[in-house]
N, C-alpha and C positions, 0 to 999 in steps of 0.2 A: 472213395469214402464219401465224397459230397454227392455222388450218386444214390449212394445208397443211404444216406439222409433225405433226398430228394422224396427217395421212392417210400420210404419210412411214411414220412410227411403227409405225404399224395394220399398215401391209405390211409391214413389217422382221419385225415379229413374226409376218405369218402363214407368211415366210418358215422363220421359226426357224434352227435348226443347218445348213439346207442350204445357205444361204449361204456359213456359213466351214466347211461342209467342204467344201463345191465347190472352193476354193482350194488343196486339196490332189487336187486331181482333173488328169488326165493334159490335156493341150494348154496354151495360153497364154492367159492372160488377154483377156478381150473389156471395149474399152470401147463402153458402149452410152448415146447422149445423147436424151433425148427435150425436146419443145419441146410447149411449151402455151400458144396465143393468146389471152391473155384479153379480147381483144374480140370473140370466138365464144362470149356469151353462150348460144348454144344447146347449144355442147360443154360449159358448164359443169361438169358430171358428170364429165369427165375426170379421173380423177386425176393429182394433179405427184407424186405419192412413187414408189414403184415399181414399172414397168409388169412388171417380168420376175415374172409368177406363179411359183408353185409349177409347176417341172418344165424351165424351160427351163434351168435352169443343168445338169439332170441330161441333159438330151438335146444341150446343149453339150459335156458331158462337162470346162468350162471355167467358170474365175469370171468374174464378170459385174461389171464396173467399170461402175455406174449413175448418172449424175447426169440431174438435170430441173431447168426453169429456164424464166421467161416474159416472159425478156430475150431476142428475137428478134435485135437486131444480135448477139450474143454467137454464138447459134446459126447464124446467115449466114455469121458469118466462120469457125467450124468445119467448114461443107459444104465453105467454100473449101480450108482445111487437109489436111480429110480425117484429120482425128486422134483420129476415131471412126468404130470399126469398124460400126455400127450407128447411124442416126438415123430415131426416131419424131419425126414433126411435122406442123403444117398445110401446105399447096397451097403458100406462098409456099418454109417450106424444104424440101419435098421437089423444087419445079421448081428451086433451087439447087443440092441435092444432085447431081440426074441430071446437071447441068451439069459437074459437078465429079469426075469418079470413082466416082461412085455408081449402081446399079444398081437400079430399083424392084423391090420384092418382093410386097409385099402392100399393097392397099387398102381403103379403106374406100369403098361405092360412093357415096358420100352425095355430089348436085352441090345448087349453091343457083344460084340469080338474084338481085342486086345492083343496086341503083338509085342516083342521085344524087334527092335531095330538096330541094325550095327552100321558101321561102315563097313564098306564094302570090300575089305580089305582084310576084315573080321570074319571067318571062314564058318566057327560053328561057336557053340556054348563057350566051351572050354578056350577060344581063344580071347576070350572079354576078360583072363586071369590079367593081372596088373594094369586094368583101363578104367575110365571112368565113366560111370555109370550116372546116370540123369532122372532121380524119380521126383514125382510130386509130395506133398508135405506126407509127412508120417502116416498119419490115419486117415488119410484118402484111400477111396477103392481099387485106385488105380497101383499106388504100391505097394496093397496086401496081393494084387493080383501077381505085380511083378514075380515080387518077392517067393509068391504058391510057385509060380511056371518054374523059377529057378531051382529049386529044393527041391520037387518034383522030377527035374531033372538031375541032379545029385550034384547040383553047381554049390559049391561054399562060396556065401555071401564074403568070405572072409579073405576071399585070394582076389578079389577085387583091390585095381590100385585107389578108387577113390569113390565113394557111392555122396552123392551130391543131391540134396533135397532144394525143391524151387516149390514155385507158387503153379504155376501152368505146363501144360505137357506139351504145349506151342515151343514155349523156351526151351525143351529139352531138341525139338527136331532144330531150332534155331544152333544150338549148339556143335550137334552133328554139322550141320551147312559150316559152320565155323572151325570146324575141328579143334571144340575146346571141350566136346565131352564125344564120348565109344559111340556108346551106347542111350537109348530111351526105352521108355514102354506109354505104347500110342494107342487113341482105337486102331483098328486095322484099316477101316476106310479113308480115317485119318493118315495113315502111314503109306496108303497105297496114293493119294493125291501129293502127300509132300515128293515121292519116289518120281512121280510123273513129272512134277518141276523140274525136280535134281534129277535129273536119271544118271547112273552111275555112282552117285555119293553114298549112296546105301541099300541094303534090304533085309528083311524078315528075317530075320533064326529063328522064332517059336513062337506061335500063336494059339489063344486060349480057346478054349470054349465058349459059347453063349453063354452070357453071364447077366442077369439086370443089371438094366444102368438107370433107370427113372428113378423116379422120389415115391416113397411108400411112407403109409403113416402107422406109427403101432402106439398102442394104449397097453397099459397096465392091465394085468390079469382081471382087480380086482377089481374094474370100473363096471359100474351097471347095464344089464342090456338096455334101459332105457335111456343111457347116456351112449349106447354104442350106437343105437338107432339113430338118434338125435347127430351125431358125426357123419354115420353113413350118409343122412337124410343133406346135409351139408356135402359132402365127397360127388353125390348124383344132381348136383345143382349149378349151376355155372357161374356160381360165385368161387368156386374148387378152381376150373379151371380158367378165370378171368387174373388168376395170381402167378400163373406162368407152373400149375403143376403139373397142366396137361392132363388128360383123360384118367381118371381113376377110374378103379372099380373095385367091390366088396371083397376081398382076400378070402381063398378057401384053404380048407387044412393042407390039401397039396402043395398051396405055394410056400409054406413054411421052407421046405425040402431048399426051394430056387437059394435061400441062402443061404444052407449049409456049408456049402463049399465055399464063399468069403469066411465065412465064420471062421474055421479049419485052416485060412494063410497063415498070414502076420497077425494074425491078432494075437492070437494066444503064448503067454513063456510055456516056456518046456517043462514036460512034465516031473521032472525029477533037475536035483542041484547038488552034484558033487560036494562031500565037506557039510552037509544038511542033512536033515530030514524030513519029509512033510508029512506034514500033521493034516488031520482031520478035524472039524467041528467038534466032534468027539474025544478027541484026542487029546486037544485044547481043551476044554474042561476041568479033565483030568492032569494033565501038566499044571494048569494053575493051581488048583486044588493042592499040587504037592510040592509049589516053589514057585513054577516058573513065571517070568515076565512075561504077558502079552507088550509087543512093541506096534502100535498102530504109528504105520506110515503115511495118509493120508494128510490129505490138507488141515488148516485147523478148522475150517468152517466144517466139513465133515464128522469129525473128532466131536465137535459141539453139538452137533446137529443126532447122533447116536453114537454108541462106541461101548465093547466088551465091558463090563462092569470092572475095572482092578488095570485096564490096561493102561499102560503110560503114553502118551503123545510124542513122542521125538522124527519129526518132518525130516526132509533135506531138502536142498535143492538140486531139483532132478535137470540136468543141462543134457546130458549124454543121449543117444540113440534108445531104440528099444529095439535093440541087440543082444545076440547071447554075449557074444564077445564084446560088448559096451567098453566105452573108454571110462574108467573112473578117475579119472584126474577134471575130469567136466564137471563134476559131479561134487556136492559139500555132504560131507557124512559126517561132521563134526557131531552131531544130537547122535546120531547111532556109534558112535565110537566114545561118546563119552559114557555109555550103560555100561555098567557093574561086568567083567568077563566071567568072573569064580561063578555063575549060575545059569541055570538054561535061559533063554528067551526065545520068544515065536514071533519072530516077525510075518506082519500081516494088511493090505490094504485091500481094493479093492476086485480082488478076486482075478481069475484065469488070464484075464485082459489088461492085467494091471499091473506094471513093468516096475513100481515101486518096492514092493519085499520082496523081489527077485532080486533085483540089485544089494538091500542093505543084509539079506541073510545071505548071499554071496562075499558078502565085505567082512560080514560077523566071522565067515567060516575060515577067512583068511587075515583073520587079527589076534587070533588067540583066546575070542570067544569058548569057554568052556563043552557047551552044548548048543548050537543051532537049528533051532525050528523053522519051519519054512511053514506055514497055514497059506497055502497057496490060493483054497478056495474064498479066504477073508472074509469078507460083511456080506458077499452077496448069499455066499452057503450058511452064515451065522444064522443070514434071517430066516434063511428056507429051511433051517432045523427049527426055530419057534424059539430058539436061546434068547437068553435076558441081555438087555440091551439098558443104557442107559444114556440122559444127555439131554439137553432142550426138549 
């Protein structure tokens, strides 16, 4: 942490005055959010303080509202919002971003290879059933990857005896050496150097495909070629790569494709919910029109910030995994279990990626809820139909 105040610090100041005079400079304020995986011990270098070198506020002609931050759910449900005009991050939030409104701009060419590792004791897939497994924090790249290779392989996450979330994927091969976790998911060249230490203690059961692993920047659909210029013009300049993002370059329609396949792991709930029904934008409309409760599950700052005309605000606190089979004893559904049963309600947040009305319309379905909705696609489909929206 005092590191990364340090490095804050450093760039504010090599910034100097051009900051807050930018703020008097003609256009409107850009927010721009960047995301730093700290279980990409290889991007370590990155800097968290401030990526906008010297020059891009001046070829914005705009001030630059910058925050960083290496709380990755925080940054997932920002791609979903879309309430940054700019997002620097790893493969997991830029394949969210594109999802979302987002348009890729520039990459970093950088791909890696991904393995799961066992002890060596551990023969194939299927004998990781009752062990513990070692990934990094939730919405890291590295455990939507895990997560794709196992379910791909027709492994149920669910006959694991204990899946254990950490901060670095250092600490999961540390574990292995200790014999206090099965299993990891490493790069592979990473896993092939810890193998050469230990030799004996482990090896490979499955390894990925070429996957990006560098930092990409994506912008919103709706920003101007002359603002997208003006970014590129910054991307080709070595103030880009004096911040630790390493070599970009101008993104073409093809590279969209590279993130498909993150998109399609762990990101996304499942497409249907037992005991539910999902609804459409459409669908929603017409449900309210003739009774039913829209229930927005998002934060309040969201809630305030837009939200369906008629819908009700009842949060929780979400503790639990983003899991089909989630634990809900982690979890406070007190606001959702206290709405009215005798009538339908459509519970709904922030769309495909968004682990919150998966959960409370699975709680509704199994409470005695009269009729449960599930509006799976929520605020990010509301806006892409041009539906009425209301809030600050």
């Amino acid at each position: 942490m005092r590191r990364l105040r340090l490095l804050s610090f450093s760039l504010l100041l090599s910034l100097g005055a051009d900051v807050f005079a930018a703020a008097d400079a003609p256009g409107s304020s850009f927010k721009v959010l960047m995301a730093h995986d700290p279980s990409d011990e290889a991007a370590a270098s990155v800097q968290v303080g401030m990526p906008v070198g010297p020059g891009i506020e001046a070829s914005l002609k705009r001030h630059i509202s910058f925050s960083s931050t290496t709380l990755l759910t925080d940054v997932m449900r920002a791609s979903r919002t879309s309430e940054n005009d700019v997002l620097i991050g790893p493969p997991s939030v830029t394949a969210s971003a594109i999802s979302h409104g987002y348009q890729l701009l520039a990459l970093n060419d950088a791909t890696a290879r991904f393995a799961i590792v066992a002890r060596a004791d551990i023969a194939n897939l299927e004998g990781l059933r009752g062990k513990v497994l070692y990934l990094t924090q939730q919405d890291s790249s590295r455990a939507y990857l895990a997560k794709g290779l196992l379910r791909e392989s027709k492994f149920d996450l669910k006959t694991l005896g204990k899946l254990t979330y950490g901060r670095t994927s250092g600490a999961g091969l540390l574990g292995l050496s200790l014999k206090i976790a099965d299993a990891t998911f490493v790069e592979e060249n990473e896993a092939k150097q810890w193998m050469r230490v230990n030799p004996n203690l482990g090896h490979i059961l499955k390894t990925s495909r070429d996957v990006p692993s560098g930092m990409a920047i994506s912008v919103k659909k709706t920003m101007t070629e002359t603002d997208r210029a003006a970014l590129l013009r910054w991307v080709a300049s070595p103030a880009s790569r004096e911040v630790g993002l390493g070599q970009l370059r101008e993104a073409t329609t093809a590279d969209k494709d590279l993130y498909k396949y993150i998109a399609g792991l762990g990101i996304l709930t499942p497409a249907m919910l037992t005991g539910t029904t999902v609804a459409t934008a459409q669908a929603v409309t017409q449900l309210m029109a003739a009774g039913a409760t829209a229930v927005d599950t998002r934060t309040r700052k969201e809630f305030d910030k837009e939200h369906i005309p008629g819908a009700v605000f009842a949060p929780y606190v979400e503790k639990s995994l983003k899991e089909v089979e989630y634990d809900q004893t982690q979890d406070d559904f007190t606001a959702i279990l206290k709405l009215p049963r005798d009538k339908p309600v459509i519970f709904l947040c922030n769309g495909p990626e968004c682990w919150k009305s998966y959960k409370a319309s699975k709680v509704a379905a199994g409470n005695g809820f009269k009729k449960a909705y599930w509006f799976r696609g929520g605020m990010p489909e509301w806006r892409e139909k041009s539906l009425p929206v209301t809030g600050a």
